[in-house]
C-alpha positions in Angstrom: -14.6 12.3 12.7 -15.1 8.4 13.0 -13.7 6.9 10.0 -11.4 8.0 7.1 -10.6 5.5 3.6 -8.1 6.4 0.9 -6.4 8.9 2.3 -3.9 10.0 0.0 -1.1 12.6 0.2 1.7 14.1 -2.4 5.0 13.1 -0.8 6.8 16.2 -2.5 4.4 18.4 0.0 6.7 21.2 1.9 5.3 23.9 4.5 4.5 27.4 2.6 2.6 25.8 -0.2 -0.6 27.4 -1.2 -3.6 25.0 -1.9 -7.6 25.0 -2.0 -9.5 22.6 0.3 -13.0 21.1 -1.5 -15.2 19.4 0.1 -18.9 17.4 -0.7 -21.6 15.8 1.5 -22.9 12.7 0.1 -25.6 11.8 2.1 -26.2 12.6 5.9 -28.5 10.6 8.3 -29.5 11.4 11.9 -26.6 9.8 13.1 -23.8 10.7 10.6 -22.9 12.2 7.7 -20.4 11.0 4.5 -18.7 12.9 2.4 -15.4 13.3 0.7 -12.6 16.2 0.8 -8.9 17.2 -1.5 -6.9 20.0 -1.7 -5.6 21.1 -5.3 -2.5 23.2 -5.5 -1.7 25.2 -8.8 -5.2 22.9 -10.2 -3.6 19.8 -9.7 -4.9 17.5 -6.9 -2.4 17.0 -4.0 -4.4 15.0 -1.4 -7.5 13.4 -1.0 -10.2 11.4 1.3 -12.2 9.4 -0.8 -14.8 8.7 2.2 -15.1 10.4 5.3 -17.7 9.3 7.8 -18.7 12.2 10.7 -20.1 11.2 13.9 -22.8 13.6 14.9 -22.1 14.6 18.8 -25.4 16.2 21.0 -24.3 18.3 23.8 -21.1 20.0 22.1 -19.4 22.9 23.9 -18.7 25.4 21.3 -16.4 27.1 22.6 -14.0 24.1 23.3 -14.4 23.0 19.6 -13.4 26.4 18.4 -10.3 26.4 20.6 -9.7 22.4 19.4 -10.0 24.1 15.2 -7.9 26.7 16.7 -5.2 24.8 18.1 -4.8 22.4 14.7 -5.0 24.7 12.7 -2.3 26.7 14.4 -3.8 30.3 13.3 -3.8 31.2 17.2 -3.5 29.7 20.9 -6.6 28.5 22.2 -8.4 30.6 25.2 -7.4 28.2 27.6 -4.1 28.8 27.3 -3.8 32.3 27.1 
């Protein structure tokens, strides 16, 4: 990710909530892509990114961007640490 704007977030926001993450690609060039993302919870909009500008990177190990999704996302330890 290069660049975020308007990121917004509910301040009443506690761990164990439930919520849906949406996402749309507005245009994409060779050397980016922009889009926006928010997560509802219950149908109400929680938090948001109203523009969201991705870098595209050549030569990307796979394997060590899995383990970096992996790590954030805390649903297991990456490989390298096992």
């Amino acid at each position: 990710m290069s660049l975020v704007e308007n990121a917004h977030v509910s301040p009443d926001l506690r761990p164990g909530f439930t919520g849906e993450i949406h996402g749309e690609i507005i245009s994409t060039s060779r050397r980016d892509s922009l889009g926006k993302a928010w997560i509802t919870a219950d149908g109400e909009k929680i938090a948001s990114m109203d523009r969201i500008i991705y870098s595209h990177v050549h030569k990307v190990n796979s394997d060590d961007l899995q383990d970096l999704f992996y790590y954030y996302s805390g649903i297991r330890v990456s490989n390298n640490e096992q």
